[in-house]
C-alpha positions as semicolon CSV with decimal commas, in nm:
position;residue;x (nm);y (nm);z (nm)
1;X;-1,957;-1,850;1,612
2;X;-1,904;-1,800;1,214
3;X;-1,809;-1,403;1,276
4;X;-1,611;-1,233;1,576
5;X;-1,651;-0,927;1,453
6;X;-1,927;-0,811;1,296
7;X;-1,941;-0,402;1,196
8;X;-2,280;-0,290;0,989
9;X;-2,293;0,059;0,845
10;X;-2,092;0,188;1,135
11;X;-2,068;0,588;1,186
12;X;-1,848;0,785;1,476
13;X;-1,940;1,175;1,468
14;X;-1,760;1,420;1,725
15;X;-1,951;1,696;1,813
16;X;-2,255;1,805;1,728
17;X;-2,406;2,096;1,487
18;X;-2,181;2,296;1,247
19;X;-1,909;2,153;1,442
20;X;-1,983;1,828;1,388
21;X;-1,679;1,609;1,227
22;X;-1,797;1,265;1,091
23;X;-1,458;1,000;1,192
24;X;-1,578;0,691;1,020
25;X;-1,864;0,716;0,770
26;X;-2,021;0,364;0,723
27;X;-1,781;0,109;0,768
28;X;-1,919;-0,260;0,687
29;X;-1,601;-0,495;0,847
30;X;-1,614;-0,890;0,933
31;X;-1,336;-1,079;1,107
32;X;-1,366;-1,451;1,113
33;X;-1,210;-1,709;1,410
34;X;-0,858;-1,806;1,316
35;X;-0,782;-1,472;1,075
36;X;-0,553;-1,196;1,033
37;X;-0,767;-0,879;0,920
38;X;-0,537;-0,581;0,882
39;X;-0,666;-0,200;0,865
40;X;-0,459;0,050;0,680
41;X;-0,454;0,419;0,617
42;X;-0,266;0,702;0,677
43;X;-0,282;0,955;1,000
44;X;-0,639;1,063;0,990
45;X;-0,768;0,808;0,815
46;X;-1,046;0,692;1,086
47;X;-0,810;0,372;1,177
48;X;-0,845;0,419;1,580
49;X;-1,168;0,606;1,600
50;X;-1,318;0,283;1,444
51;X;-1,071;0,054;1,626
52;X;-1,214;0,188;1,983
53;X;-1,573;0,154;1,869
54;X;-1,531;-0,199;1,877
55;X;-1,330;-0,231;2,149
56;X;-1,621;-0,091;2,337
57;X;-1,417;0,250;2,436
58;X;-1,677;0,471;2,264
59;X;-2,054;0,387;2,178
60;X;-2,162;0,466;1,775
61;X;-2,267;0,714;1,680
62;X;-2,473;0,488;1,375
63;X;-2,460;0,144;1,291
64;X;-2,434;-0,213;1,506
65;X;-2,127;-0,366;1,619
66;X;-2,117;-0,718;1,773
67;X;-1,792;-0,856;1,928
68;X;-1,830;-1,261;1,945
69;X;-2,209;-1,161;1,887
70;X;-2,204;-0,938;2,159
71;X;-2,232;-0,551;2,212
72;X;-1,919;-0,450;2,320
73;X;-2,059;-0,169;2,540
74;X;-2,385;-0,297;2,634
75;X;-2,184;-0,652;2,750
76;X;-1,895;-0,483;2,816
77;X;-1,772;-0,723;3,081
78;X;-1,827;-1,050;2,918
79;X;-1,671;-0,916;2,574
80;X;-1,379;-0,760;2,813
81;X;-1,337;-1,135;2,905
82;X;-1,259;-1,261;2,608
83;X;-1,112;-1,006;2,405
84;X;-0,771;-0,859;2,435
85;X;-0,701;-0,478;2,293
86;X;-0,352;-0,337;2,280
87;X;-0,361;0,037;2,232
88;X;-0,135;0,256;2,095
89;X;-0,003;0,392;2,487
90;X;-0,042;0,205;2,738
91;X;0,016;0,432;3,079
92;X;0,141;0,165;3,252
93;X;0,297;0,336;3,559
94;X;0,738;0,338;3,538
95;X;0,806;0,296;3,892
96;X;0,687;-0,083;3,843
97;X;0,921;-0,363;3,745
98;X;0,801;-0,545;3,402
99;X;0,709;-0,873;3,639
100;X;0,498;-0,652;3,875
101;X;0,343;-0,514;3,619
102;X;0,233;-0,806;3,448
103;X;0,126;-0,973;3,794
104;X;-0,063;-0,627;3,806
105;X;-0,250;-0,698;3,491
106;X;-0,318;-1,068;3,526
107;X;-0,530;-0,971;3,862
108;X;-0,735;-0,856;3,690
109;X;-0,840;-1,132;3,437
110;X;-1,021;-1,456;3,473
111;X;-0,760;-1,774;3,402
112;X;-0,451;-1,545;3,340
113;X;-0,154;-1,688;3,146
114;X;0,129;-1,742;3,398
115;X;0,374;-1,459;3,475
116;X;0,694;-1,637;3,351
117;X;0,508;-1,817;3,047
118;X;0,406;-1,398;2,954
119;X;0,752;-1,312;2,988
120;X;0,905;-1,575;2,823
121;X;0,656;-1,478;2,512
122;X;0,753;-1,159;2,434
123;X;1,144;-1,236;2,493
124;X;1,121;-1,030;2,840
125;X;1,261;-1,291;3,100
126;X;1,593;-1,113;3,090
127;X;1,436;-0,764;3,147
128;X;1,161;-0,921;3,428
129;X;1,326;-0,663;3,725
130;X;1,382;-0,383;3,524
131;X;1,135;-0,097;3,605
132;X;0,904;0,068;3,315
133;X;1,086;0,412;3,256
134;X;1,439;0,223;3,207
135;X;1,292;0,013;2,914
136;X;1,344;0,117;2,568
137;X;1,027;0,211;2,382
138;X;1,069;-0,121;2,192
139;X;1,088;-0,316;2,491
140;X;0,752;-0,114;2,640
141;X;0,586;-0,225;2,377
142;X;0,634;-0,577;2,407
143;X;0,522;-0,535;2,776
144;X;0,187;-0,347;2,645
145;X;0,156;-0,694;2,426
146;X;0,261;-0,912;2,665
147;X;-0,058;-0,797;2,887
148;X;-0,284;-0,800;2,603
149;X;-0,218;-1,153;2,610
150;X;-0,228;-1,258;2,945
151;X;-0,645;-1,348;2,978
152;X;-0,585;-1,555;2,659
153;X;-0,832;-1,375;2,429
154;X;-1,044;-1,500;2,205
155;X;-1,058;-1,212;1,979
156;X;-0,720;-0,997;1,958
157;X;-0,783;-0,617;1,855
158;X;-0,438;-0,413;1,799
159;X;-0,300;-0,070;1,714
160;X;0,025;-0,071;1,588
161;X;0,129;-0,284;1,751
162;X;0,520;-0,336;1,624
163;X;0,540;0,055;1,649
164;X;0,900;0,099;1,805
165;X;1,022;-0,241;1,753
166;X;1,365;-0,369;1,580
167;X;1,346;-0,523;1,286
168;X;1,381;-0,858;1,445
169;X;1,142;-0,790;1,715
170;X;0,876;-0,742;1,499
171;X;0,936;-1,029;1,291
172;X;0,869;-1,199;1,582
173;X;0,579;-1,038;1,729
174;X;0,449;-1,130;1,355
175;X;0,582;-1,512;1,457
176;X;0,313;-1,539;1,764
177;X;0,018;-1,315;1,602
178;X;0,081;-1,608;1,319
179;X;0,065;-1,894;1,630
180;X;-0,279;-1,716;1,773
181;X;-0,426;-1,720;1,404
182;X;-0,329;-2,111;1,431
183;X;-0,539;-2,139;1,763
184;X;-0,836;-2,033;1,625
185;X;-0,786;-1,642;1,767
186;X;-0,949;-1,354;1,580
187;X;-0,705;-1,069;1,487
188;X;-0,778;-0,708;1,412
189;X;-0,448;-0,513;1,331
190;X;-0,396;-0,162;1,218
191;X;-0,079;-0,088;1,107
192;X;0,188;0,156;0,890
193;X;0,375;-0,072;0,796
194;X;0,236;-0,196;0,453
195;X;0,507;-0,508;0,502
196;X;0,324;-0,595;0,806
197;X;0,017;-0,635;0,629
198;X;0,157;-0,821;0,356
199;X;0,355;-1,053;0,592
200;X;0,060;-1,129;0,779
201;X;-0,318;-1,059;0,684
202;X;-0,544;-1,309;0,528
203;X;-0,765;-0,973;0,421
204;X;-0,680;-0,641;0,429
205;X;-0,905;-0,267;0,443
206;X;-0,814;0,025;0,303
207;X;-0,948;0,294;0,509
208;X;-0,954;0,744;0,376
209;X;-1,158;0,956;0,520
210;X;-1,342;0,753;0,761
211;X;-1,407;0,485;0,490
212;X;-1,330;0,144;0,378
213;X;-1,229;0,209;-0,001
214;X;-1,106;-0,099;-0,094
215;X;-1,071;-0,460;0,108
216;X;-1,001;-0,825;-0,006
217;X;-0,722;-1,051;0,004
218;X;-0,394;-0,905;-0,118
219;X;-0,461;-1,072;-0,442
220;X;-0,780;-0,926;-0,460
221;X;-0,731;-0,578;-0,403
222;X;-0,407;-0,605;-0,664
223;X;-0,612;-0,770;-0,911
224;X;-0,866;-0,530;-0,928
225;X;-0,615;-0,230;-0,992
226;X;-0,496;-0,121;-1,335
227;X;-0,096;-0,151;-1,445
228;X;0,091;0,167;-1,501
229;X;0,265;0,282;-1,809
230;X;0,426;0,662;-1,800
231;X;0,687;0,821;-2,004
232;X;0,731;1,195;-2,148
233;X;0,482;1,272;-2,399
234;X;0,618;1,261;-2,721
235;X;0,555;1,488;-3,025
236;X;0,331;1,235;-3,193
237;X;-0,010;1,174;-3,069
238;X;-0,027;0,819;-2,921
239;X;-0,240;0,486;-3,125
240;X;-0,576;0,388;-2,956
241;X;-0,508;0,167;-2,655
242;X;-0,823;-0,074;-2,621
243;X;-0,871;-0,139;-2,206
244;X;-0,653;0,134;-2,126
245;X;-0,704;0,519;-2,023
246;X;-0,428;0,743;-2,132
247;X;-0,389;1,109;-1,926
248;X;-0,122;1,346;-2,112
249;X;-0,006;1,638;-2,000
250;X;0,246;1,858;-2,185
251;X;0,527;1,687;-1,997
252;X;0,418;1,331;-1,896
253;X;0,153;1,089;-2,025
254;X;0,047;0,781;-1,779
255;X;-0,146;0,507;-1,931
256;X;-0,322;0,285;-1,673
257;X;-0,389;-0,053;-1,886
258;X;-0,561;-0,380;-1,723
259;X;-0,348;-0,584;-1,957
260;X;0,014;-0,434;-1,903
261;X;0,196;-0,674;-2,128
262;X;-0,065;-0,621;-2,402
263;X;-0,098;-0,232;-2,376
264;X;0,310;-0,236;-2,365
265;X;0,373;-0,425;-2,681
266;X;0,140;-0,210;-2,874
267;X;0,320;0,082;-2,738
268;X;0,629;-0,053;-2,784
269;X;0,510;-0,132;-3,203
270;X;0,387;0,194;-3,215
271;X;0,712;0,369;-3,121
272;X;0,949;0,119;-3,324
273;X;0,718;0,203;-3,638
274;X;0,723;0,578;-3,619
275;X;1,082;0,600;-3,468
276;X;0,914;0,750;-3,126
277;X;1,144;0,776;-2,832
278;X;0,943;0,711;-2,526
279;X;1,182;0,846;-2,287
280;X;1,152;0,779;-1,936
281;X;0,969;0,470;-1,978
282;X;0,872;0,329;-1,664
283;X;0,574;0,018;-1,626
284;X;0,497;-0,158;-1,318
285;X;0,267;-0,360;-1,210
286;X;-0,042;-0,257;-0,906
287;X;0,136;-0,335;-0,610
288;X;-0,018;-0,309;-0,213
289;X;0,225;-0,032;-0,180
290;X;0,081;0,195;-0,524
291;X;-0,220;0,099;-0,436
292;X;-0,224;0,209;-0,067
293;X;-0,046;0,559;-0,198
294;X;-0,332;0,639;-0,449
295;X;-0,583;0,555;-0,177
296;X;-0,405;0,841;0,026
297;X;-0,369;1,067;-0,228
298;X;-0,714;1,071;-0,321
299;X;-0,627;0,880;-0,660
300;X;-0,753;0,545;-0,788
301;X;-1,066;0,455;-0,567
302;X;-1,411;0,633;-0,571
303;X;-1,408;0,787;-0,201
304;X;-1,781;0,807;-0,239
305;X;-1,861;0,465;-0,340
306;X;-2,004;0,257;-0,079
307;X;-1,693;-0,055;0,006
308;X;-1,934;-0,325;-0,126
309;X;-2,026;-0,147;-0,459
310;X;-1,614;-0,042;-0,479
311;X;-1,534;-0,398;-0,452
312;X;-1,836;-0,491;-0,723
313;X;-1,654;-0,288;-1,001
């Protein structure tokens, strides 16, 4: 099996008529055995609503999605099997101690990871009697993992899943989603934390307004972003700037250049030869983090442009 998950033009529309409202919009999305594919985007962005298609929560409303080849509703208890899904609540009832709980949940998988070796996982041996409502929300969490775990999936589908956590929690919940990625698990992540996806994808999407806008390695996606150069617009009207595009306003011009270094020296001349003050000067290079904001903000990306023709330009 070269894919575990395989999305194709995938569409989720609530409602129906003038009411309808269209969550993802054709999402194309592969996750290979042994990867780390992390999903971005803010609030809104389509993240979950595409995240429980494939988990086989909610059929499509367009488009084919296979799970280990599979239809995740239409084989629904063979892809259950082998997949593990950690949603964002779990409902996992308080009056139960974290053991009985996870004794709960491995009943009802096929070859479930022992109790102790679950606990011992997530760092929960300590807390095993403790019941569910006197756990921290931290500490819920890594039970809601903890039982994602126990039918040791094949394919590993998660929603935020460090949401709550400590800093050193999370660093090492990042630890064992590294050791599944050695053992040949497929994992889907979505996540806030633009860290987390740094720290751990091999490829990451950029999802706004139900679409993938942008998604490659981390190297890719940076690469294929301009630098920025901004300052407050002088007096004097600026040189030509060959592979850059210059937007002035009467306050503040920002140059976006695909050779920073070049496009800042011949600023830099410019200024020095007609005694030009550039004030404010500020240059940086694309970063996940700027590039992740303009995606938000509706900046950078055509929203429009199909993922594979964004990714061709």
């Amino acid at each position: 099996m070269n894919i575990a998950i395989d999305v194709h033009d995938l569409r989720r529309v609530y409602g129906s008529g003038s009411q309808a409202f269209e969550a993802v919009r054709g999402v194309d999305l592969r996750v290979e055995p042994g990867t780390i594919h992390s999903l971005l985007g803010v609030n809104g962005a389509g993240k979950t609503s595409l995240l429980e298609v494939i988990e086989g929560l909610a059929t499509p409303s367009g488009g084919t999605v296979r799970v280990l080849g599979l239809d995740p509703v239409a084989d629904r208890p063979e892809v259950r099997r082998r997949t593990g899904v950690l949603l964002q609540r779990s409902g996992f009832s308080g009056d139960l101690t974290v053991r009985e709980t996870l004794a709960m949940w491995a009943a009802t998988v096929s070859d479930p990871r022992p109790v102790d070796e679950s606990l011992e996982l997530l760092d929960l041996s300590r807390r095993a009697d403790v019941r569910m409502r006197a756990l921290s929300g931290g500490e819920q969490r890594r039970v809601d993992l903890a039982c994602t775990l126990t039918g040791r999936p094949e394919v590993l589908m998660l929603d935020e899943p460090t949401t709550g956590l400590d800093p050193e929690s999370r660093h090492r919940v990042w630890e064992l989603i590294r050791s599944l990625r050695e053992d040949g698990v497929a994992v889907l992540v979505t996540t806030h934390y633009l860290e987390e996806a740094e720290a751990l994808a091999d490829r990451i999407s950029i999802m706004r307004a139900g679409r993938i806008v942008l998604s490659g390695t981390r190297e890719e996606i940076v690469a294929g972003q301009p630098s920025v150069i901004s300052f407050r617009t002088p007096d004097r009207d600026l040189p030509p700037l060959a592979g850059a595009k210059v937007e002035c306003t009467a306050d503040r011009t920002v140059v976006a250049a695909d050779d920073l270094q070049q496009t800042l020296t011949m600023l830099l001349g410019w200024a020095d030869e007609y005694d030009v003050r550039l004030a404010d000067l500020s240059a940086r290079t694309a970063s996940l983090e700027s590039i992740f904001l303009d995606v938000a903000e509706g900046r950078g990306a055509d929203h429009d442009t199909h993922p594979a023709e964004e990714m061709a330009r």
